[in-house]
C-alpha positions in Angstrom: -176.3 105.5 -52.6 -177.4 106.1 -48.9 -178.8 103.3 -47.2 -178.3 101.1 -50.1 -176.3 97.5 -49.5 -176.3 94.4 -51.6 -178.2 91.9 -50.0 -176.6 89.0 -48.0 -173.3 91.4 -47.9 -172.3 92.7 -44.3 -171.0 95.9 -43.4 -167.6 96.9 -42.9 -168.6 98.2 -39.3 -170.0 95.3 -38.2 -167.0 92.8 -39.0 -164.9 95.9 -37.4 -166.8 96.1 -33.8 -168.5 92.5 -34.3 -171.7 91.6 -33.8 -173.6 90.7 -30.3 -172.8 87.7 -28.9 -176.6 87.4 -27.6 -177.6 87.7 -30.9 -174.8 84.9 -32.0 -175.6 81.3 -31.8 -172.2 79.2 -29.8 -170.2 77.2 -32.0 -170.7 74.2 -32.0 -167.9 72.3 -29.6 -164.6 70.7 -31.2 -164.0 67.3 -30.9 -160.7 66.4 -29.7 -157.9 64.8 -32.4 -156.8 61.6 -30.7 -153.9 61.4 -33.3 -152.2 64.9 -32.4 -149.2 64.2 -29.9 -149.3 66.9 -26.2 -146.4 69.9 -26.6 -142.8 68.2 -24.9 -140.7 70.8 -22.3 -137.3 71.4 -24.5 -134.9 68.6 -23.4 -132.0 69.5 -21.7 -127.9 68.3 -22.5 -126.7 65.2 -20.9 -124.1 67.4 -18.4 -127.1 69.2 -17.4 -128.6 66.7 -16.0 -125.2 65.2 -14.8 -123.8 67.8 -12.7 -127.9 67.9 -11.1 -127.3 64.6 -10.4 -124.1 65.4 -8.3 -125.4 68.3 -6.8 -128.0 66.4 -5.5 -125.3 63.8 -4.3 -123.4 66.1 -2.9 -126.1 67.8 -0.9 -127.6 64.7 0.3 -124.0 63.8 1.6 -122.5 66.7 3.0 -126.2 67.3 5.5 -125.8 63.9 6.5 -121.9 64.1 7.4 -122.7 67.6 9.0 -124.9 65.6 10.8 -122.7 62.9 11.7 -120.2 65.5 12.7 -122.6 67.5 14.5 -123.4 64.6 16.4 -120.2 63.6 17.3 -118.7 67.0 18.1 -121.7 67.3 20.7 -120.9 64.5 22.4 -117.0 65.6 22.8 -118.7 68.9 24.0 -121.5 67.1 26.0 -118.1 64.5 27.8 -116.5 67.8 28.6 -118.6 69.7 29.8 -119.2 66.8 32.4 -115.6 66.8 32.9 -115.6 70.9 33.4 -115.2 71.7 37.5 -116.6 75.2 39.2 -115.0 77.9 37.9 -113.0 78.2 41.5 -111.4 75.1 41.1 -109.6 75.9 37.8 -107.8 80.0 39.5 -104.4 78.5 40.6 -102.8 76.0 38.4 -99.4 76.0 39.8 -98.4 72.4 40.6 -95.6 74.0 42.8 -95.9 76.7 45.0 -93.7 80.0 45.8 -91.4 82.0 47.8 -91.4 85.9 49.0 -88.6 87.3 50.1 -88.7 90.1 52.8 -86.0 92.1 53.5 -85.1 93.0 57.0 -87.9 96.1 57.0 -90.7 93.4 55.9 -90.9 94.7 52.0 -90.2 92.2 49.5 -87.5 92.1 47.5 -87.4 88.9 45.4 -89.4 85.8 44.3 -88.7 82.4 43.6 -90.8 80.1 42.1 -94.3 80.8 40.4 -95.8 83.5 42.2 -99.4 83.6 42.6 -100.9 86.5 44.0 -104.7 86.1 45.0 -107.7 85.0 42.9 -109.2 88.1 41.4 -112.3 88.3 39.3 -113.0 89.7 35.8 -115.2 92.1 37.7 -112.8 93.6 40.3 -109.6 93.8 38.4 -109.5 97.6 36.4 -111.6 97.8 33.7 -108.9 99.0 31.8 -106.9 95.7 32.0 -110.0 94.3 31.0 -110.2 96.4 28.1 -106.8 95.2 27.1 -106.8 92.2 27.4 -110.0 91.9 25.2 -108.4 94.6 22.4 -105.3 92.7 22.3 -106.2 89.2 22.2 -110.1 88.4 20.8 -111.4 91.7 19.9 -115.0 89.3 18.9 -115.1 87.6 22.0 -117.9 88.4 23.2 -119.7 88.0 19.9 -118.6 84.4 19.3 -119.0 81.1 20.8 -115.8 80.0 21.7 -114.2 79.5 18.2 -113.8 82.5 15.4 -113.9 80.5 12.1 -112.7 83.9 11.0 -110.0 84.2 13.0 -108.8 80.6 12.0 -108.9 81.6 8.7 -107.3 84.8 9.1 -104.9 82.9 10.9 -103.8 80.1 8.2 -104.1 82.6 5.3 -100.9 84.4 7.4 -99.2 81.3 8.1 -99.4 80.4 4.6 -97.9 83.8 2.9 -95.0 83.2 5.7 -94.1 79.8 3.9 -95.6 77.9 7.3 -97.5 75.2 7.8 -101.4 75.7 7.9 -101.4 75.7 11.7 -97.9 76.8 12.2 -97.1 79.9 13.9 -100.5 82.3 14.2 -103.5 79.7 15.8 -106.5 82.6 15.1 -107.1 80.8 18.9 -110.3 83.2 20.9 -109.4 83.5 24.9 -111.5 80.9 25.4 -108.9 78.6 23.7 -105.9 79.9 25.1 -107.9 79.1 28.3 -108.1 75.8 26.7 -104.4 75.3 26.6 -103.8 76.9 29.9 -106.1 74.3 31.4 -104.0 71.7 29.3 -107.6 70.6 27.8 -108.0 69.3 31.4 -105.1 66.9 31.6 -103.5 67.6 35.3 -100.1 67.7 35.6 -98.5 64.4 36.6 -94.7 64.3 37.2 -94.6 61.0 36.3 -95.8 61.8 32.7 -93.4 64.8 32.0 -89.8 65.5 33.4 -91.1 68.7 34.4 -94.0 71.4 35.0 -92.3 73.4 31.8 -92.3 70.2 29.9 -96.3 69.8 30.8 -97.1 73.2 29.6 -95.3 73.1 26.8 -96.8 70.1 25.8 -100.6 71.9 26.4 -99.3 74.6 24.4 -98.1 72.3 21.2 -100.4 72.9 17.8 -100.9 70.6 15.2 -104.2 69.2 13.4 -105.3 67.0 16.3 -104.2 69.5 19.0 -107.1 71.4 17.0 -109.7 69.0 17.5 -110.0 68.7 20.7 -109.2 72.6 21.6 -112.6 73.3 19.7 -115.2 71.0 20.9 -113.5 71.5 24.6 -113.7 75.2 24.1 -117.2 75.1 23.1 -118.0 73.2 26.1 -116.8 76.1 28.3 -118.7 78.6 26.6 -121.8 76.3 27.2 -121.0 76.3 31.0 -119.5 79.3 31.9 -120.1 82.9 31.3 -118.0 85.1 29.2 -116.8 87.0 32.4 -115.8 83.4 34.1 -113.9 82.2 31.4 -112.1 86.0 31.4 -111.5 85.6 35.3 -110.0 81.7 34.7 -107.3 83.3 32.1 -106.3 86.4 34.2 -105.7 83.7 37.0 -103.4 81.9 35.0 -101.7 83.2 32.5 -98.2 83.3 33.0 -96.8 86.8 32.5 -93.0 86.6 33.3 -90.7 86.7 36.2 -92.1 83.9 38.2 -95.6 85.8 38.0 -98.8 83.6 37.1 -101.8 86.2 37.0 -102.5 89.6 36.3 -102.5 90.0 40.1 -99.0 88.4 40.7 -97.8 90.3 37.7 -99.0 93.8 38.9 -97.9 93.0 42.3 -94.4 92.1 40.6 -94.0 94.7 38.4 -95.6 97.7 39.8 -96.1 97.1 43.5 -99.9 97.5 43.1 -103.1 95.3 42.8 -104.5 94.5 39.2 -107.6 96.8 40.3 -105.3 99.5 40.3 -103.4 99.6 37.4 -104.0 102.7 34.7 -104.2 102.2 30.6 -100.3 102.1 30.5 -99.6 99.4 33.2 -102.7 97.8 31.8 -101.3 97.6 28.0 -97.8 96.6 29.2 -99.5 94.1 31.7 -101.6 92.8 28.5 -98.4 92.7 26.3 -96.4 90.3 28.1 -99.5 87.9 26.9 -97.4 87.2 23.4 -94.1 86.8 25.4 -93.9 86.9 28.6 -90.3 86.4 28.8 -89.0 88.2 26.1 -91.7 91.6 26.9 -91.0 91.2 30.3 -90.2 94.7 31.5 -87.6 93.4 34.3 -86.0 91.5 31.2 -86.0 94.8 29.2 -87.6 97.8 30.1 -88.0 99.5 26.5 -89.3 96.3 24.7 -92.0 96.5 27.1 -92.7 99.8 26.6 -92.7 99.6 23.3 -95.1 96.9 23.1 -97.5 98.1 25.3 -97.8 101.7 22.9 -99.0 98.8 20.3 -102.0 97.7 22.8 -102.4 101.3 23.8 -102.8 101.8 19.6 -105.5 99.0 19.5 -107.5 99.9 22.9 -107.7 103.6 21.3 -108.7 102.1 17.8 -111.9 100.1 19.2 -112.9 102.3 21.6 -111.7 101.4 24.8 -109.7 104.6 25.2 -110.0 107.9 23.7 -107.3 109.9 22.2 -107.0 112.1 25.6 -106.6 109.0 27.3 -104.1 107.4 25.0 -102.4 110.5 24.3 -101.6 110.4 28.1 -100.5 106.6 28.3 -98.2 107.0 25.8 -96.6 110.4 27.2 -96.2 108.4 30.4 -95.2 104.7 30.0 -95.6 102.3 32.8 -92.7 102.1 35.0 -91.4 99.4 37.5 -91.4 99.7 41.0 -88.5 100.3 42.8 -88.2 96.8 43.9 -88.2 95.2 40.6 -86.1 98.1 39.1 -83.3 97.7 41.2 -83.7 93.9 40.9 -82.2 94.5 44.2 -80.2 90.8 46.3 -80.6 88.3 43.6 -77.0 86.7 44.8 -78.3 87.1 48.0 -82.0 85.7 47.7 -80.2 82.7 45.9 -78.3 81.8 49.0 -80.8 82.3 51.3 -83.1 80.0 49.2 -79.9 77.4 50.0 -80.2 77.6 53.6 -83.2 75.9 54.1 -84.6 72.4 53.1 -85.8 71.7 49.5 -89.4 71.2 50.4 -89.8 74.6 51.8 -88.1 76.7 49.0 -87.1 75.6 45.4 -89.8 72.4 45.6 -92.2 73.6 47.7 -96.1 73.4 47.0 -97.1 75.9 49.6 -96.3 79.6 49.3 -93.8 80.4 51.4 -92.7 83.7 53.2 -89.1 84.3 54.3 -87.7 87.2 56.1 -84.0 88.2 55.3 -81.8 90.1 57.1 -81.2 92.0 53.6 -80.8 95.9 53.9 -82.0 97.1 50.3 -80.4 100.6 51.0 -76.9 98.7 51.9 -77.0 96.4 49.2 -77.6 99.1 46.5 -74.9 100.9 48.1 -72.5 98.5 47.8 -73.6 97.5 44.2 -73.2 101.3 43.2 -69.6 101.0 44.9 -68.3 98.6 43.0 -69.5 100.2 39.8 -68.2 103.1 40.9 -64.3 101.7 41.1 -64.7 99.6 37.9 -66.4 102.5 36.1 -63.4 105.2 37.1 -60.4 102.8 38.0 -60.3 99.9 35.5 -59.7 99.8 31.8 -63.3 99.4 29.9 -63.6 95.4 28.8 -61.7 94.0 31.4 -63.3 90.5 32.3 -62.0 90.8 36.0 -64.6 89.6 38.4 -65.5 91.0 42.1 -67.5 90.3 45.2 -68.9 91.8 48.1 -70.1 90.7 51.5 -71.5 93.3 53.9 -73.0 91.9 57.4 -73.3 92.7 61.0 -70.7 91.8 63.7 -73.2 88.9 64.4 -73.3 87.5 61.1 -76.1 88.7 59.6 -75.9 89.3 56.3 -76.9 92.9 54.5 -76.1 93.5 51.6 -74.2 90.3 49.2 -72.6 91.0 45.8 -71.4 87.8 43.9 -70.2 89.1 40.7 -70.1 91.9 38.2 -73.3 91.5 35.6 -70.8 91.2 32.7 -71.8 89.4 29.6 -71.5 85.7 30.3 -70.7 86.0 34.0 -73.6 83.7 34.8 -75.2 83.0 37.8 -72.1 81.9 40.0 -71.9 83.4 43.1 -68.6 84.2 43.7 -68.9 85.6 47.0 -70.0 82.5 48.0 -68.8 79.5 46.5 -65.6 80.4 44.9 -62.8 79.2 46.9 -59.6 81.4 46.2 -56.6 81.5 48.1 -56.4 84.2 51.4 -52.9 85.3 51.2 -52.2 87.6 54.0 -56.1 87.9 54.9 -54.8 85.2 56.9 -52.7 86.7 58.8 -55.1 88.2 61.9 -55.9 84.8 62.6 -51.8 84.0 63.0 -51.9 87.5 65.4 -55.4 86.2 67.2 -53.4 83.0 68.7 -50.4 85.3 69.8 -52.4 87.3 71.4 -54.8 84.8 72.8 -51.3 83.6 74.4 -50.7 86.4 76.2 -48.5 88.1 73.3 -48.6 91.8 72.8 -48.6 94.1 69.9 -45.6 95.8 71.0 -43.5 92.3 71.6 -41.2 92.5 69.0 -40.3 89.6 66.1 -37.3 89.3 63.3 -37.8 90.4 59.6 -34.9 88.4 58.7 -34.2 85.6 56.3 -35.5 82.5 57.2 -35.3 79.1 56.3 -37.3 76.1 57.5 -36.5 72.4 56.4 -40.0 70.9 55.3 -40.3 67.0 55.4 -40.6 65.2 51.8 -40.4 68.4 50.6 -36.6 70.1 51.4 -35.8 73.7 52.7 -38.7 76.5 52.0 -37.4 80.1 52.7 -40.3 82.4 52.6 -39.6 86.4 51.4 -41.7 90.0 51.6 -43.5 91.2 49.2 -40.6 94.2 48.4 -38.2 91.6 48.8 -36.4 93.5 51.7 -35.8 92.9 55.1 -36.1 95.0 58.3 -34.6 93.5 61.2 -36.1 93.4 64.7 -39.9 95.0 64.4 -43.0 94.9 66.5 -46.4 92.5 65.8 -48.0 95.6 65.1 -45.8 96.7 62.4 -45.6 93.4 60.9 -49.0 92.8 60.5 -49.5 96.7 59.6 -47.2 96.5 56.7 -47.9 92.7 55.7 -44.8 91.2 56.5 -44.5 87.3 55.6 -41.7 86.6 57.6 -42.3 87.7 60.6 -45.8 86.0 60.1 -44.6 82.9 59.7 -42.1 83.0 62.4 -45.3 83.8 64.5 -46.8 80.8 63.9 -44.5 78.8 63.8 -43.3 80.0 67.7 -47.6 79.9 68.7 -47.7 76.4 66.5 -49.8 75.6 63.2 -52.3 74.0 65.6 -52.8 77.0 67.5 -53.6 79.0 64.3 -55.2 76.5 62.8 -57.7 76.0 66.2 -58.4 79.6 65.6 -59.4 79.8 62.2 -61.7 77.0 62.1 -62.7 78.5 65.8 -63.6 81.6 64.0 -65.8 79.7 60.8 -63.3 78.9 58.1 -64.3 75.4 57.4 -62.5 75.0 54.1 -59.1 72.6 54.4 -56.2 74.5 56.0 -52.7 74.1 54.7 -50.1 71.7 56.7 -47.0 73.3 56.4 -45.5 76.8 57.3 -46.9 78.5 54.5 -50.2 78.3 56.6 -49.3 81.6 57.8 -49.3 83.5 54.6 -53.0 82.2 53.4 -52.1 79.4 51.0 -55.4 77.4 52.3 -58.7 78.3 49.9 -61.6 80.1 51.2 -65.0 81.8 50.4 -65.6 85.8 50.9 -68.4 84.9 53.1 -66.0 82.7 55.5 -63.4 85.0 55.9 -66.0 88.2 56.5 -67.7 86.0 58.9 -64.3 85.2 60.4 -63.5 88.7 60.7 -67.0 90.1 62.1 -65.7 87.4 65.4 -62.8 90.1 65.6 -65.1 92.9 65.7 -67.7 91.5 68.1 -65.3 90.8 70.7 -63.6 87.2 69.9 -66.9 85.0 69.3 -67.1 83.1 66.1 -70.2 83.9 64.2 -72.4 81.6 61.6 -72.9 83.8 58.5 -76.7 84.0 57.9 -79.6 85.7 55.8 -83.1 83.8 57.1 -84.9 85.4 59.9 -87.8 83.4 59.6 -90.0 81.3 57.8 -93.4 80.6 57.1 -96.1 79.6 55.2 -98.2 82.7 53.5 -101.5 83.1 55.6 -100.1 81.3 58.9 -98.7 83.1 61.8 -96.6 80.1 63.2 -93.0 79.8 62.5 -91.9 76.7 60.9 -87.8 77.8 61.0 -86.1 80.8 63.0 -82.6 82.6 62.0 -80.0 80.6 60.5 -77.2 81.5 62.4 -75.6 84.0 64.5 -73.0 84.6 67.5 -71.6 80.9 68.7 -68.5 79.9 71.1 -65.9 82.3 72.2 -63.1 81.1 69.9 -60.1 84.1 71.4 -60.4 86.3 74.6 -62.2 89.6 74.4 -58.8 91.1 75.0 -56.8 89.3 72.8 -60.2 90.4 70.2 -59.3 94.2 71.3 -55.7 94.1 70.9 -56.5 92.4 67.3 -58.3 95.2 66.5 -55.9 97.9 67.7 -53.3 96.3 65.5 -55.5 96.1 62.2 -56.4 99.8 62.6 -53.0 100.6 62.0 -53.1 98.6 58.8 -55.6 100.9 57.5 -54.1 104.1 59.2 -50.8 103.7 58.3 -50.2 100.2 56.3 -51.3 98.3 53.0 -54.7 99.2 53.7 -54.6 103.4 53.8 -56.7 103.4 50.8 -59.8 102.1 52.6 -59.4 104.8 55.0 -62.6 106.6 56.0 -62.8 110.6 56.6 -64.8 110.4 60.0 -64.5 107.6 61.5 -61.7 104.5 62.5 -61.6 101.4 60.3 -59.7 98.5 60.7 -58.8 95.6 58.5 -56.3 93.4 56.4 -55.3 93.3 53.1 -54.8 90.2 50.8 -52.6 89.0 47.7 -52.0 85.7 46.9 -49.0 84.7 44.7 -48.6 85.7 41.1 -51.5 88.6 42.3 -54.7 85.7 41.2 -56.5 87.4 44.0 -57.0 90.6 45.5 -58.7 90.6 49.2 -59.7 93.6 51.8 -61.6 92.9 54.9 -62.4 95.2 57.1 -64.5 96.9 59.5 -66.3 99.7 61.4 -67.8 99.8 64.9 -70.9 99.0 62.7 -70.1 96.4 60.2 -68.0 94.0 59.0 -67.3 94.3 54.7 -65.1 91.9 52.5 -64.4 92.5 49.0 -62.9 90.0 46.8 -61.3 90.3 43.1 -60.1 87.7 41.0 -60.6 86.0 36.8 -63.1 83.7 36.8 -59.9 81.9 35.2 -57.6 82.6 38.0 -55.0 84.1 35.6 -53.1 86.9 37.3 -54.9 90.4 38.2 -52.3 93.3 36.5 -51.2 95.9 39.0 -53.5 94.7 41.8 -52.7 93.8 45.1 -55.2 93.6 48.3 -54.1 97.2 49.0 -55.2 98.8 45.8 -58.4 98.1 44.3 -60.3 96.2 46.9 -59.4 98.4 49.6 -60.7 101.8 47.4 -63.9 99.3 46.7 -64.0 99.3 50.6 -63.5 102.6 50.9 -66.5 103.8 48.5 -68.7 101.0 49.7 -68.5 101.9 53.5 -68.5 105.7 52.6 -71.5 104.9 51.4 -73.0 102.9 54.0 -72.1 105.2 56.8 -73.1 108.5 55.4 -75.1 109.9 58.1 -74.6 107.5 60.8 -73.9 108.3 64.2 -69.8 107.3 64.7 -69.1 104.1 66.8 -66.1 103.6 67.8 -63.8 100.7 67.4 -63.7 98.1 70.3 -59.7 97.8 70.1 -57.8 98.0 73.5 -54.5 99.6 73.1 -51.0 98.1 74.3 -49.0 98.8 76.7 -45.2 100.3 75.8 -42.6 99.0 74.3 -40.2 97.1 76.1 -38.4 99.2 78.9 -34.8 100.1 77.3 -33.3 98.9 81.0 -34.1 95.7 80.7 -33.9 95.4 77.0 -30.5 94.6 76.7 -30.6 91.4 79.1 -33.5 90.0 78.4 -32.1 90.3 74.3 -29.0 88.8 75.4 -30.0 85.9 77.1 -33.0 84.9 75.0 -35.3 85.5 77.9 -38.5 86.5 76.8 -38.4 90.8 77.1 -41.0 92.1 79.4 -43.6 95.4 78.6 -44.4 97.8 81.6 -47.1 95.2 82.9 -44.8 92.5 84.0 -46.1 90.9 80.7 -43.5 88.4 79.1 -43.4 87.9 75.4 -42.0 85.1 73.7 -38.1 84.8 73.6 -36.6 86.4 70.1 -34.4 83.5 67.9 -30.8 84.6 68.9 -30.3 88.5 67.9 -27.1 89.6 67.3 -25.5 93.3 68.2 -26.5 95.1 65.1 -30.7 94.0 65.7 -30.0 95.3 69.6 -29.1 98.1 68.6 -31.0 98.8 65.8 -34.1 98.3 68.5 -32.9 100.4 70.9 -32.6 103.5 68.5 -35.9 102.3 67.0 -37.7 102.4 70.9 -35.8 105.7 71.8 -37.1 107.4 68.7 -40.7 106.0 68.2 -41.2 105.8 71.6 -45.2 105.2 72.5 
């Protein structure tokens, strides 16, 4: 029913929505159970709460070791960056210093020694060197502080896969490490310490753990006193980069002929190259390694940005190229012997930088380098180990142009042109002819080609022969000296006396010891090339003997003042200027008519002498022009016998193309030879023959008696006057 409830019963709705609570008395408040235990957190497993525990160790160790080692490492950084000196200090390292080499136009040609060639700046060298650099060697350096933990682990991860050591091989060092080692961790060179300055650096340069140590906290220490564009300028000041260069500025200078600020993306990447291996990328070592290792650095400038693909494009179309100068690599016998003719302390141990000014002509000595190949390239069977020198100079002894050997494999740095001593042969002989003529002798006297015997003391008879083992009777000087006769040589000198010849020779420069006996005559004493060309420019400059030389001057690089002057020159008259002339006169004829036509040149006279010594071990030509004096040399290294080669052959056609060469273009100077008077007049001839007088020219002139001729040589001369009268 509506409405209707049982009493004291509640209604569904109010137990569903509840009743008031302002119409609801509060319960009364619970009394707490002091018997019932609180709720536990669930407990965890004993290696739970062991490994916490060592975390917790560990942590509390490893921040106070960091600390520790943070502490330590900066106070090594702190001790050196006291050490550190201003940035200026630290540009040239060199503990030696360095020699240029001018030629006789005042451009250099060589260097010796560690070149350095002005402190430049990370701010004035290109930007593209810069760029390099950077690309190629720390890509993050200007993003970290000194050390790339990611590089060092790049760099052991390598090293590892290789089957290295952890630090063997690949370093992951930044540039300002490398500057590290360059600066040897500031350790100055002592030579008392290391044998040498290579010894020093390679020591700097060693790894290893404890190597390591100090590179880092030393490095840091830069980067906390110098800027990133300092510590660039220290390392493009001295990094060695090859061929005697230390800095990007000796290096461009060397390489390119230009400053470092001048240098485009391909010099720049070959110039940055040469950082991995400076010898072995060096482009006057090998031309295409370089270039090929610079297309790398071009690959990684392009890749981050330093050079677009227009740019890169272009550098690798057009690779760097050397300079003329170091291409041609041009008088690097001759810069050696220069370097020999001064005192240690001013070239090879110097610790200034040194300028010296040749008397090297770069034209000549390409010339005659190009000469030589020429003849060995078109006349000589390909492998043959025979060796050659050259020796081109002024009739006053300076030197132009100096070949000391063939670049052969293994031929070394000998120069044979100057300090091989061979054997002269009949080179020799003018000097024999100088003191005839110095006596008053003439070329038209006359002397026997016949056998001859002479009874040498301790050692029995010696009976010298000709070459074609013939003999021709009664001849002139000229003819014997034209066609290389020995006999009548050595009856020569023996009528003038050993004495005689040997005062000439030594007169003339040839300091090297002369024989004793008769066989004087025919060259059996040992000289060098540069001797006997000196000894012959005394011919040509009138009968003065002449000091071989290749310094003009010498000075330090900045000064003005000359600390030495020319090494040589003309000296004492050693023969008369007319004995000189009549010298000359009778070596033309060698080379117009005798052993030496094959040095013949097309427009202008030559004169000179051709040389073979016995069993053909050397092959000599010296000769000359109204111009200069040239002396070519071959011989084995071994001195085994030449085949097929006499004086006459291959050194006079290396004459020949060498002097073509050389006077190509050049006004013609005539010879200084005075020409004799005739031939003994056939009215008197048969008297003066007869009763061993000494035969008389049209002068008055009296030559030295003849050694008892008989009928047949009278008349053989007098049909050999009446038909070749002069």
């Amino acid at each position: 029913m509506a409405g209707h409830r049982t009493k004291g019963t509640p209604l569904v709705a109010d137990r569903r929505y509840g009743a008031s609570t302002a119409s609801r008395p509060p319960p009364p408040p619970k009394k707490p159970n002091r018997n019932r235990k609180p709720a536990q957190k669930p407990r965890r497993g004993l290696f739970s709460r062991l490994f916490a525990w060592i975390g917790r160790l560990i942590w509390a160790v490893v921040w106070r070791v960091s600390l520790v080692i943070g502490l330590i490492l900066s106070g090594f950084v702190f001790y050196f960056y006291q050490q550190l000196p201003p940035v200026s200090a630290l540009l040239d390292g060199r503990a030696k210093g360095s020699v240029t080499l001018l030629d006789r136009n005042d451009t250099v040609f060589a260097w010796r020694g560690e070149t350095f060639g002005g402190q430049i700046t990370s701010d004035t060298v290109s930007p593209f060197l810069k760029d390099a650099v950077v690309a190629t060697e720390d890509k993050r350096f200007y993003q970290h502080f000194g050390v790339s933990p990611r590089g060092i682990a790049s760099a052991i991860s390598i090293n590892l896969a290789a089957g290295r050591g952890p630090l063997e091989g690949n370093g992951g060092s930044t540039i300002t490490q490398q500057v590290a080692k360059l600066l040897c961790l500031g350790t100055a060179y002592d030579p008392k310490q290391w044998k040498s300055e290579a010894a020093y650096e390679d020591d700097c340069r060693s790894g290893g753990v404890k190597r390591k140590l100090n590179e880092i906290p030393y490095a840091l220490a830069m980067e906390v006193k110098y800027s990133k564009a300092e510590i660039l300028t220290i390392y493009f000041n001295r990094a060695y980069l090859g061929a005697g260069a230390r800095g990007f500025e000796a290096a461009a200078q060397r390489y390119f002929g230009i400053s470092a600020n001048q240098v485009n993306p391909a010099q720049a990447a070959m110039l940055a190259g040469l950082l991995k291996a400076p010898s072995k990328y060096a482009p006057t070592n090998n031309l295409q390694r370089a270039q090929d290792r610079a297309n790398v650095i071009v690959g990684l400038m392009q890749d981050q940005g330093y050079l677009t693909k227009a740019q890169a494009d272009e550098a690798r179309a057009h690779p760097a190229q050397l300079s003329e100068a170091a291409q041609t690599k041009s008088g690097g016998f001759f810069a050696d012997w220069v370097m020999e003719s001064a005192p240690d302390f001013l070239t090879s141990t110097t610790t200034e930088d040194v300028i010296m000014r040749t008397t090297l002509d770069q034209n000549m000595q390409k010339q005659a380098e190009e000469g030589l190949a020429f003849v060995f390239d078109t006349k000589i069977t390909a492998g043959s180990k025979a060796q050659a020198a050259i020796v081109v100079m002024s009739a006053n002894g300076a030197v132009r142009a100096m070949v000391g050997g063939r670049k052969i494999a293994a031929a070394g740095s000998f120069n044979r042109a100057t300090q091989a001593l061979r054997q002269t042969g009949s080179s020799f002989k003018p000097f024999v002819y100088a003191a005839a003529m110095d006596m008053g002798w003439s070329p038209s006297d006359f002397v026997e080609d016949t056998p001859l015997t002479i009874n040498i003391p301790g050692s029995g008879p010696w009976s010298p022969d000709n070459y074609d083992h013939k003999f021709k009777g009664l001849i002139t000087l000229t003819e014997a000296l034209q066609e290389s006769r020995n006999v009548p040589a050595v009856r020569v000198a023996e009528a003038v006396g050993r004495d005689a010849v040997r005062t000439v020779a030594q007169g003339f420069g040839i300091e090297s010891s002369l024989a004793a006996g008769p066989a004087l005559a025919l060259g059996a004493s040992e000289s060098t090339l540069i001797e006997m060309t000196g000894a012959y420019a005394g011919i040509l400059n009138g009968g003065s003997s002449v000091t071989p030389y290749g310094l003009e001057e010498l000075k330090l690089k900045g000064e003005t003042d000359s600390l030495m002057g020319a090494g040589g020159g003309i000296g004492e008259r050693v023969i008369s200027q007319q004995a000189a002339g009549l010298l000359t006169y009778m070596m033309s004829r060698v080379v117009a008519e005798g052993t030496g036509a094959r040095a013949k040149l097309a427009d202008r006279p030559a004169a000179g002498k051709t040389g073979t010594t016995s069993s053909a071990r050397d092959a000599w030509f010296i000769g000359f022009t109204g111009d200069y004096v040239c002396g070519v040399w071959i011989g084995n290294d071994d001195n085994s016998p030449l085949k097929n080669v006499t004086g006459g052959t291959l050194p006079a056609e290396i004459w020949h193309e060498v002097m073509t060469r050389i006077e190509t273009g050049a006004p013609v100077t005539e010879l200084p030879m005075i020409l004799p008077d005739a031939r003994v007049a056939p009215q008197n001839l048969g008297a003066s023959l007869a009763s061993g007088a000494a035969p008389r020219d049209q002068s008055g002139t009296a030559s030295q008696p003849l050694m008892n001729p008989s009928d047949n040589q009278v008349e053989a001369l007098l049909r050999e006057i009446f038909g070749k009268k002069q």
